[in-house]
PAZA-493756 format. One record per residue (C-alpha): x, y, z; residue in one letter. Coordinates in Angstrom, 2 decimals. Layout:
! residues N
R       x       y       z aa
R       X       Y       Z  A
...
END
This chain:
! residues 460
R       x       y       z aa
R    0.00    0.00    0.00  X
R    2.89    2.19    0.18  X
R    2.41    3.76   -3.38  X
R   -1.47    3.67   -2.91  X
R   -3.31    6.79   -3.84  X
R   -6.62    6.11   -2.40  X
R   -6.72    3.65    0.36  X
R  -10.25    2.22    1.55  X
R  -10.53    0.68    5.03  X
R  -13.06    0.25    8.23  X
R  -10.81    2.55    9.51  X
R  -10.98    5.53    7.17  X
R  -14.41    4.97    5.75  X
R  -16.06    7.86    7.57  X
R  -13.56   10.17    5.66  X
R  -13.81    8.54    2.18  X
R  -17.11    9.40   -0.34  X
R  -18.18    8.28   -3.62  X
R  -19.34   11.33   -5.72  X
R  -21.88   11.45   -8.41  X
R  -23.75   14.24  -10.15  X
R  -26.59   15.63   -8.31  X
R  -29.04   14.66  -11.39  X
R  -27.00   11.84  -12.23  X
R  -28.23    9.63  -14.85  X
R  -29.72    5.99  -13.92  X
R  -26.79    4.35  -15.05  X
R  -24.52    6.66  -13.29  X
R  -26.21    5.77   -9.85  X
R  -26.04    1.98  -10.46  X
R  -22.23    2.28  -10.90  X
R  -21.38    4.48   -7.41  X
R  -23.48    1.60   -5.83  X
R  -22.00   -1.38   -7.32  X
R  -18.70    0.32   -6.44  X
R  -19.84    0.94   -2.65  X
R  -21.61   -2.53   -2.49  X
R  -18.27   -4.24   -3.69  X
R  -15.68   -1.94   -1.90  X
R  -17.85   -3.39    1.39  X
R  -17.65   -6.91    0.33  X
R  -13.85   -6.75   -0.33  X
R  -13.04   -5.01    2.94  X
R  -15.88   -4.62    5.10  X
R  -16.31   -0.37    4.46  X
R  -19.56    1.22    3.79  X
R  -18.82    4.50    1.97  X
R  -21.07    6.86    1.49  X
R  -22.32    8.32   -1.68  X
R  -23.22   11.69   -2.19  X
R  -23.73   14.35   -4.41  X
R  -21.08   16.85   -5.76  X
R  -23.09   19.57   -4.05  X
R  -21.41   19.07   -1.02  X
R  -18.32   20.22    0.26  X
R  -15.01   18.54   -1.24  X
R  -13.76   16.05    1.11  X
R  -10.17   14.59    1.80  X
R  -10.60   11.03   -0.09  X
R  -13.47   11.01   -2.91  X
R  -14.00    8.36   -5.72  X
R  -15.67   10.35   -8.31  X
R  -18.03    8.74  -10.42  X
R  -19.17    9.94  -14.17  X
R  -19.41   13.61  -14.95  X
R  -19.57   15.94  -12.28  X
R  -18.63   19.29  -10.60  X
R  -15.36   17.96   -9.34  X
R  -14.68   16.52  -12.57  X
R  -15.40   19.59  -14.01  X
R  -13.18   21.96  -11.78  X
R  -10.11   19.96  -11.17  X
R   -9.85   17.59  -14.31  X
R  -11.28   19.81  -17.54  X
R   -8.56   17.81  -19.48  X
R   -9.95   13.98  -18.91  X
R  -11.38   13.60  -21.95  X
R  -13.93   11.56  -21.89  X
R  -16.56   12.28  -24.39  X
R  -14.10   11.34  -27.26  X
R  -13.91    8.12  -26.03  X
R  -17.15    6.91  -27.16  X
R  -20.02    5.97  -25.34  X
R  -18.82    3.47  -23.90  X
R  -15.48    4.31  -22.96  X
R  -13.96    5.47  -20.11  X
R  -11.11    7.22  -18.38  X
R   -9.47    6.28  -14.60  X
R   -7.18    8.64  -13.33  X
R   -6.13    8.45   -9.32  X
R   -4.18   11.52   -8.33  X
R   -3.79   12.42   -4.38  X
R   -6.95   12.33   -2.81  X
R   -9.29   11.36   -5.55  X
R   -9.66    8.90   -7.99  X
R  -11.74    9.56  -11.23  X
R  -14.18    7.13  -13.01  X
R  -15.98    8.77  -16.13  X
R  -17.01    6.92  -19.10  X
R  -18.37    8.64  -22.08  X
R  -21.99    8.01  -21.28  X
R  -23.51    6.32  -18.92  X
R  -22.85    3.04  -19.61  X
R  -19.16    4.26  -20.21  X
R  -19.57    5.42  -16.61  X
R  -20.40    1.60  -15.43  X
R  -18.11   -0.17  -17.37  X
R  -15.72    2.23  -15.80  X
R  -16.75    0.90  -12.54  X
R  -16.69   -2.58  -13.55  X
R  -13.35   -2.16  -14.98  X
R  -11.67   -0.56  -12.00  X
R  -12.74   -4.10  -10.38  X
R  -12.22   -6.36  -12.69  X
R   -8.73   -5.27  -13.95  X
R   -7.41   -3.73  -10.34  X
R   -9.35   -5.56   -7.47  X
R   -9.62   -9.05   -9.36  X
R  -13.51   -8.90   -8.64  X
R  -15.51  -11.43  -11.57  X
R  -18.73  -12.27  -12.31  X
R  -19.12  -15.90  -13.64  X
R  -22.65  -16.23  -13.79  X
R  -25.89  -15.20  -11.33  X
R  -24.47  -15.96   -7.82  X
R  -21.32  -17.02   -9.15  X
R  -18.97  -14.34   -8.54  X
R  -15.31  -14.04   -7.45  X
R  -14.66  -11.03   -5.01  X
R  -11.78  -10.99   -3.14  X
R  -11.44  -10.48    0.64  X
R   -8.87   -7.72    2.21  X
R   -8.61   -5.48    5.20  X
R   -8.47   -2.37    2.81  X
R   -8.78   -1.68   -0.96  X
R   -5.87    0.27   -1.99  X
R   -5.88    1.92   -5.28  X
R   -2.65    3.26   -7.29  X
R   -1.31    5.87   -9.80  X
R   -3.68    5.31  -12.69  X
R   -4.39    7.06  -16.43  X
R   -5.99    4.71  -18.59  X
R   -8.52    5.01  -21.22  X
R  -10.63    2.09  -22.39  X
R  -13.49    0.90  -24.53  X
R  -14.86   -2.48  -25.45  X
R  -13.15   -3.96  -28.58  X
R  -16.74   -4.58  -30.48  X
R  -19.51   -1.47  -30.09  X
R  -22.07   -3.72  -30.48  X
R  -21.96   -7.34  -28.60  X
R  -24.73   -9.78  -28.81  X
R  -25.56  -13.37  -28.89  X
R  -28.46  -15.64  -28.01  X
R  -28.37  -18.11  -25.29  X
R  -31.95  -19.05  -22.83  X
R  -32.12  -18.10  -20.03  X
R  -29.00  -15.53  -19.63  X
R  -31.41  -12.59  -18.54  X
R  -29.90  -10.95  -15.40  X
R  -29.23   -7.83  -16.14  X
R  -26.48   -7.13  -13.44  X
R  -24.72  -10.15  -15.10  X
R  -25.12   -8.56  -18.34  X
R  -23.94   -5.53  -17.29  X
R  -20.99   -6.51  -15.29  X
R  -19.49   -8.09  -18.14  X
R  -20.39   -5.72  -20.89  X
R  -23.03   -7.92  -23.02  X
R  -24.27   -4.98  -24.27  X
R  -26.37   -6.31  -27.70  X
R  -30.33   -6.56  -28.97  X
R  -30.75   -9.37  -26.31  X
R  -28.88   -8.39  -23.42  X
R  -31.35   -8.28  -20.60  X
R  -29.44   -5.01  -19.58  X
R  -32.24   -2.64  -18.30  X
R  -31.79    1.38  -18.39  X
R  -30.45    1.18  -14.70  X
R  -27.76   -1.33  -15.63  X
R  -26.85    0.73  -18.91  X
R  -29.48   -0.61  -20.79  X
R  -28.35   -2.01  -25.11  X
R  -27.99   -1.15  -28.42  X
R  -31.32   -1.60  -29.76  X
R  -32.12   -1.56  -33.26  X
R  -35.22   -2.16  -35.40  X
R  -36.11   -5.72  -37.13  X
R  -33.48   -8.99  -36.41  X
R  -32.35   -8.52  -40.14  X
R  -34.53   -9.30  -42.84  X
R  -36.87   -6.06  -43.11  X
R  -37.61   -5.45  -46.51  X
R  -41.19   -7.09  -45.78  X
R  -42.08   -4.19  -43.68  X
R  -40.48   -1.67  -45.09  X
R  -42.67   -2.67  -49.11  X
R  -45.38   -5.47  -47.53  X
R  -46.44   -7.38  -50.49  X
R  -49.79   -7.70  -48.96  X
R  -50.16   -3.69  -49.79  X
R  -48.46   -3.05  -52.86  X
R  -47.80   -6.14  -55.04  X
R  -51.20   -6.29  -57.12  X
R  -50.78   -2.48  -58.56  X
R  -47.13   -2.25  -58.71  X
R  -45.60   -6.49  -59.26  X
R  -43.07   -3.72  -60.56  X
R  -42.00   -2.88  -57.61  X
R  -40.49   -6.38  -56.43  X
R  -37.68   -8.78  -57.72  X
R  -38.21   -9.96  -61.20  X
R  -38.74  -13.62  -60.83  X
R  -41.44  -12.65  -58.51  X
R  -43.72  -10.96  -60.84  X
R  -45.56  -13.84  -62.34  X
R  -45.93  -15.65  -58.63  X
R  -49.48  -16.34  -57.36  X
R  -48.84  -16.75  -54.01  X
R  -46.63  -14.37  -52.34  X
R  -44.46  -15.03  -49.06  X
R  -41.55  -13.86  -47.39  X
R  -38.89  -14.71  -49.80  X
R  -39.98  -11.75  -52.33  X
R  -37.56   -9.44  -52.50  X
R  -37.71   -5.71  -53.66  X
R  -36.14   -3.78  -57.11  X
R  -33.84   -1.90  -55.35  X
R  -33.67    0.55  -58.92  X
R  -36.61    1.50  -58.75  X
R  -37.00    5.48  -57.80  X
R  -40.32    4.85  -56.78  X
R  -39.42    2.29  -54.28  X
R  -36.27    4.29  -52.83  X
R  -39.00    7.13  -51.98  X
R  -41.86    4.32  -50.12  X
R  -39.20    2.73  -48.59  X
R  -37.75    6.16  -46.82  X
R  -41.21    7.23  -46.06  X
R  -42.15    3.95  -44.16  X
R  -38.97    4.19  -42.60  X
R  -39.57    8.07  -41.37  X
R  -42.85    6.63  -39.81  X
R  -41.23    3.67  -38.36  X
R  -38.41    6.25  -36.90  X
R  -41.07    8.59  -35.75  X
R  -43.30    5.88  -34.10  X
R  -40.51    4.69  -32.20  X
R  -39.28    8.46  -31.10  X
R  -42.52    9.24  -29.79  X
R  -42.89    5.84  -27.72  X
R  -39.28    7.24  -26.25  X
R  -40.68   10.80  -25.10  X
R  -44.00    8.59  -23.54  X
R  -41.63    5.93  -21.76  X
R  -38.16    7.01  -21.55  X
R  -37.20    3.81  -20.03  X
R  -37.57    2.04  -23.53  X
R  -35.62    4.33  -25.49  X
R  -36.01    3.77  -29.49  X
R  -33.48    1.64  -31.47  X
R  -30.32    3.36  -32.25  X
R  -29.92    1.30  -35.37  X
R  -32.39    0.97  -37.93  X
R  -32.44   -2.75  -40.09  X
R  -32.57   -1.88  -44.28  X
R  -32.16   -5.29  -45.97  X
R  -32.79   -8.00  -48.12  X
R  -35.96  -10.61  -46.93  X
R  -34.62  -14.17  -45.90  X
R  -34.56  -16.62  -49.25  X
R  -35.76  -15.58  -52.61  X
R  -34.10  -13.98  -55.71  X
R  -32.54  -10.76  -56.42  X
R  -34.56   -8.56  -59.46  X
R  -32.98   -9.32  -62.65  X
R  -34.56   -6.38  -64.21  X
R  -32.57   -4.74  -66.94  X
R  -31.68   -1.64  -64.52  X
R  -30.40   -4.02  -61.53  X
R  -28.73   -6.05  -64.52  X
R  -26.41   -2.75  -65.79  X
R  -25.22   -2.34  -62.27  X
R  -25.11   -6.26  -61.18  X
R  -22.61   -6.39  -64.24  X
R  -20.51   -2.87  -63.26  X
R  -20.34   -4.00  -60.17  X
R  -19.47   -7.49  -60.15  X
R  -22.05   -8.14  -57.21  X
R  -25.72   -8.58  -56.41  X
R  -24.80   -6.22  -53.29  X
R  -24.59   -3.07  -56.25  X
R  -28.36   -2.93  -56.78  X
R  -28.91   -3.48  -52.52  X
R  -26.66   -0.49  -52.00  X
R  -27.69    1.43  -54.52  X
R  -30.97    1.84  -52.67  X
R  -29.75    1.96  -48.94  X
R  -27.39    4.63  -49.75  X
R  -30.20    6.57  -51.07  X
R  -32.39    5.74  -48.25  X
R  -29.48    6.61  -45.64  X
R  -28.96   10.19  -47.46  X
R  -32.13   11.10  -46.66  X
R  -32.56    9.81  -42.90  X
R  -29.26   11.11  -42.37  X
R  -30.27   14.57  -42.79  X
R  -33.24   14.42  -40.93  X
R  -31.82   11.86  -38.05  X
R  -28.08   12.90  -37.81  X
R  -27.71   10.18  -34.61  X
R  -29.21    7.40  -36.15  X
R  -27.17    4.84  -38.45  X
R  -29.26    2.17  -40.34  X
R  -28.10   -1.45  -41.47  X
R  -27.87   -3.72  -44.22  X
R  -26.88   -7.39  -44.77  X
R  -24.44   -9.35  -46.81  X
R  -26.00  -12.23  -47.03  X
R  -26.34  -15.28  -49.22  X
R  -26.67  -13.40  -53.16  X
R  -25.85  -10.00  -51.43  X
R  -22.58  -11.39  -49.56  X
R  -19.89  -10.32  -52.10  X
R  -19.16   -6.44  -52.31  X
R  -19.34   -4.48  -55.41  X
R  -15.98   -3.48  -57.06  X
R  -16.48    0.53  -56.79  X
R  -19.38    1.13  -54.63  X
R  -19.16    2.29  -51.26  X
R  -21.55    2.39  -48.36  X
R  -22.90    5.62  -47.04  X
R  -21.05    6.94  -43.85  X
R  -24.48    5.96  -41.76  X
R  -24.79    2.87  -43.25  X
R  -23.71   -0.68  -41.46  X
R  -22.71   -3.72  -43.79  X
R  -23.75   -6.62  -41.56  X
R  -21.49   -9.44  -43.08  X
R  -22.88  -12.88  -42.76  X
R  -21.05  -16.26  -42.75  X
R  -24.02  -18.65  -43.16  X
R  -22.63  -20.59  -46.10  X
R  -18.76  -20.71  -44.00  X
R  -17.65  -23.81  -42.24  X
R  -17.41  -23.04  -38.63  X
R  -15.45  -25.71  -37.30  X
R  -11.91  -24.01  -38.14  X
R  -10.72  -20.66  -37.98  X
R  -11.72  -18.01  -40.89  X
R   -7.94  -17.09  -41.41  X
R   -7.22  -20.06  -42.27  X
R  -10.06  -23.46  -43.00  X
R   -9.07  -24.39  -46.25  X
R  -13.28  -25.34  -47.17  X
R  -14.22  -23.31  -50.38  X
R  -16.54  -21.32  -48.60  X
R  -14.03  -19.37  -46.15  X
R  -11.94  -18.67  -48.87  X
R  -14.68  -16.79  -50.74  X
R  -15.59  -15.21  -47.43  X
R  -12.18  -14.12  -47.04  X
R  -12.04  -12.54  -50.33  X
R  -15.97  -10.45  -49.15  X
R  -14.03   -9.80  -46.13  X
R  -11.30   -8.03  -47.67  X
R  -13.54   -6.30  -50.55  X
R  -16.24   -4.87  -47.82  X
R  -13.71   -3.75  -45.81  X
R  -12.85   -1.28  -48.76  X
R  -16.20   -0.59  -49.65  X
R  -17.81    0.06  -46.22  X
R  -16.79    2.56  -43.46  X
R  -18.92    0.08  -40.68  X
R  -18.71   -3.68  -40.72  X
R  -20.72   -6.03  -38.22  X
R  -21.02   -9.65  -38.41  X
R  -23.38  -12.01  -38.17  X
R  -21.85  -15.17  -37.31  X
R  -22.98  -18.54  -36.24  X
R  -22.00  -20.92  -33.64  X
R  -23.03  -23.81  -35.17  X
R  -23.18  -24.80  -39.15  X
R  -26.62  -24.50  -40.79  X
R  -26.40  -25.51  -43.64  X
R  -24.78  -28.75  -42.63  X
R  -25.89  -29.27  -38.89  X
R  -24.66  -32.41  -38.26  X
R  -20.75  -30.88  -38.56  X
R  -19.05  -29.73  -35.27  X
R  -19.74  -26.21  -34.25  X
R  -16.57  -24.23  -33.65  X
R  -14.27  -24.68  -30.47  X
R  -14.19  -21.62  -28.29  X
R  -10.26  -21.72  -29.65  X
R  -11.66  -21.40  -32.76  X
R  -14.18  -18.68  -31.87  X
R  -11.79  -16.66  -30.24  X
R   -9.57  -16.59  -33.08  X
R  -12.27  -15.56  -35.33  X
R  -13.21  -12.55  -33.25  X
R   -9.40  -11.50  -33.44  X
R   -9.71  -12.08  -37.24  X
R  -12.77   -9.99  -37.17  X
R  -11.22   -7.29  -35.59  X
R   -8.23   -7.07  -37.41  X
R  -10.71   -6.26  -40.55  X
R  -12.54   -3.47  -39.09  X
R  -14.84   -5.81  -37.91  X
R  -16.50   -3.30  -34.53  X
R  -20.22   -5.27  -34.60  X
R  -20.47   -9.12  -33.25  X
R  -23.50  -10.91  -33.37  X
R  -23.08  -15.00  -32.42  X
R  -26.42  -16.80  -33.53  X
R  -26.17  -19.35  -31.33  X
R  -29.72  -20.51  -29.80  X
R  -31.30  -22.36  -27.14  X
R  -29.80  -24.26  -24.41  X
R  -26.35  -26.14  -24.42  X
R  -24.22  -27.48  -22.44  X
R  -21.47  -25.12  -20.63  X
R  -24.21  -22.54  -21.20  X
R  -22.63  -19.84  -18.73  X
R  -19.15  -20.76  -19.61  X
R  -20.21  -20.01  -23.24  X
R  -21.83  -16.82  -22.06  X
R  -18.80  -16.02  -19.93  X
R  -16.54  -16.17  -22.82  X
R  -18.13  -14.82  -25.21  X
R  -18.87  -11.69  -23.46  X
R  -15.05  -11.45  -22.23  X
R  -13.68  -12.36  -25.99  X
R  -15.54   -9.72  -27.26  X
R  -14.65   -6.49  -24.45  X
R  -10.90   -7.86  -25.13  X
R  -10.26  -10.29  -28.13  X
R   -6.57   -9.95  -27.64  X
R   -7.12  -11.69  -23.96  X
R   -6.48  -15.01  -23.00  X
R   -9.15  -17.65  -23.26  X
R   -7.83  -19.85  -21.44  X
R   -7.18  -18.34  -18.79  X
R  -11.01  -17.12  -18.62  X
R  -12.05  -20.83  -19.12  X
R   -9.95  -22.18  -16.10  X
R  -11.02  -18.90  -14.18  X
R  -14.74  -19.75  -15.38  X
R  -14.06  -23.72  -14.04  X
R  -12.97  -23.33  -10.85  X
R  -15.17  -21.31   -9.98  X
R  -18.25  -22.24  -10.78  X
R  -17.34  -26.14  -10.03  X
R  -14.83  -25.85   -7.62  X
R  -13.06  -29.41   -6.96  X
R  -14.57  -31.34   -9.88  X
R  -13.16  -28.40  -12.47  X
R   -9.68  -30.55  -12.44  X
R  -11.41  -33.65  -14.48  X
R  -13.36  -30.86  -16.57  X
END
């Protein structure tokens, strides 16, 4: 303790604090008292939180954007760290948390536990906090954000939302309420073309409207896709999306606890054929790619909500006809090319499985990473098309979100589904593979083991 800056004991409790703003957003709250809830488990001190309306004491732990923050460290930074970064900084007498927004704010708090006080949370109840007669915090300036800004996956019955929280699962199906942070929420799971141009309302007056081969169909599902040339469609298509924007907006100003999605789904329906018409044709053959016609449209569509909706981005797919990326094209700034692996063997790594498919999905890899500012993935944890084949090794997985990364790659999404076995050492890993793909797996598995199994976690 002799180079601590902060020391926390039973002892000099009554002279430490935990600051927040006095309006301090929900998030912001839940972070001073998971700090002051854990500081008490590790050592036994209750410290107070209060507001930074009161007088500046001798040993404060600020937390999130504040008065104090404000008048004695202008320079942190913060804000350019994204909103879900943070800063620590621990000079004499005070040590800083601040993230970005609020959720920054939390992580910031989770980090400063996880990273310096070797707290962990395995799954619900399952937790690793360590016991000492005093927490003693050092010199620290460091500035951190989750590897991936958007982190999801799909497993039954992972809904705490502390647990979410604690270990950043921050996607459409984190349980993660608005006190714990809340997620990145977006409209549709993908495929949203049907509501965007239902078939049910336009297809009888304008067949013209939709993918070629669908024109002469008599029955009409899912599958139909849209002609993404025509001008008529790029113009329905924003206005139902202005009223699906607006709807959502106003259900935000009614309920601010279920704030609207952030990320708004523009993309191909799930199956069919793309339109052949002579228009898509000229730029199919430009281009090189069924993806020229699909981008054509949602880079018109994205010029126009841009301007209207400056903080929203909306998304796209690259999926099955749509996967490879045209040769000169690029994606508007707002836009997000969700890159899909469906047809990929999972088994082996993507750097390096020799099966036909990976090697074409290295070569989309490499051409959307030219042609798109914002890649996310959609990924799979088991194969598909061929179910029967093994499902990829969390060696293997964790390699792949390296790959990922190393490509630009800053939106994970794991279809995985279900129950399975090892369901919270899946979750576990997952979550911590995709805050830090550069850790050790390993590690986090044998961590995970012993302590959710204690003595049997040798033979496992």
């Amino acid at each position: 303790m002799s180079n601590s800056i902060l020391t926390i004991s039973r002892e000099t409790a009554a002279s430490t604090r935990i600051v927040t703003a006095a309006k301090a957003a929900p998030a912001v709250m839940t972070a001073a008292r998971e700090l002051q809830a854990h500081v008490e488990r590790i050592c036994g001190a209750r410290v107070r939180i209060v507001a930074d309306t009161a007088l500046a004491g001798q040993n404060e732990i600020w937390v999130g954007p504040s008065r104090r923050v404000e008048q004695f460290l202008p320079d942190l930074g913060a804000a350019r760290l994204g909103a879900e970064g943070y800063r620590l900084r621990a000079s004499v007498g005070h040590v800083a948390i601040v993230g970005g927004g609020p959720r920054g704010t939390l992580y910031g708090v989770y980090g400063l536990l996880r990273d310096h006080l070797g707290c962990r949370w395995f799954a619900p109840g399952v937790s690793a906090v360590p016991r000492r007669p005093a927490v003693a915090i050092g010199p620290l300036d460091e500035a951190k954000a989750p590897a991936f800004e958007y982190r999801n996956f799909i497993l039954d019955g992972v809904a705490d939302p502390a647990w979410a929280a604690r270990n950043a699962f921050n996607g459409f199906n984190s349980p993660a309420t608005r006190e714990f942070g809340g997620r990145r929420t977006h409209w549709q799971y993908g495929h949203s073309f049907h509501a965007l141009l239902p078939v049910e309302r336009y297809f009888r007056k304008h067949p013209d409207y939709f993918d070629s081969a669908s024109r002469g169909k008599i029955v009409l599902d899912d599958p139909v896709n849209v002609c993404c040339t025509n001008s008529r469609v790029a113009r329905i298509v924003t206005d139902n999306l202005r009223r699906v924007i607006e709807a959502g907006l106003a259900a935000e100003r009614k309920d601010p606890a279920n704030p609207a999605p952030e990320v708004y789904y523009l993309a191909q329906n799930d199956g069919g054929s793309p339109c052949h018409c002579p228009a898509c044709r000229r730029l199919v053959r430009r281009e090189g790619s069924f993806s020229a016609p699909l981008l054509h449209l949602c880079n018109q569509v994205a010029e126009a909500i841009a301007r209207e909706y400056p903080g929203l981005s909306l998304m796209t797919i690259a999926y099955r006809f749509s996967r490879r990326p045209p040769r000169h094209m690029r994606a508007h700034p707002r836009l997000i090319v969700q890159l899909c692996s469906i047809e990929c063997c999972q088994s082996h790594p993507f750097a390096s499985c020799d099966d036909e498919d990976n090697r074409l999905f290295r070569e989309d890899m490499d051409g959307w990473e030219r042609a798109a500012e914002r890649i996310w993935v959609w990924t799979y944890m088991a194969r598909l098309w061929h179910p029967f084949l093994a499902g990829p090794g969390f060696g293997t997985a964790a390699e792949n979100f390296r790959w990922f990364h190393d490509h630009n790659v800053r939106g994970m999404f794991l279809q995985t589904g279900g129950e399975r076995d090892f369901k919270w050492l899946h979750a576990w890993l997952i979550c911590q593979a995709l805050r830090d793909p550069r850790g050790d797996w390993r590690a986090w598995r044998d961590e995970f083991l012993a302590a959710y199994y204690g003595p049997a976690a040798g033979p496992l």
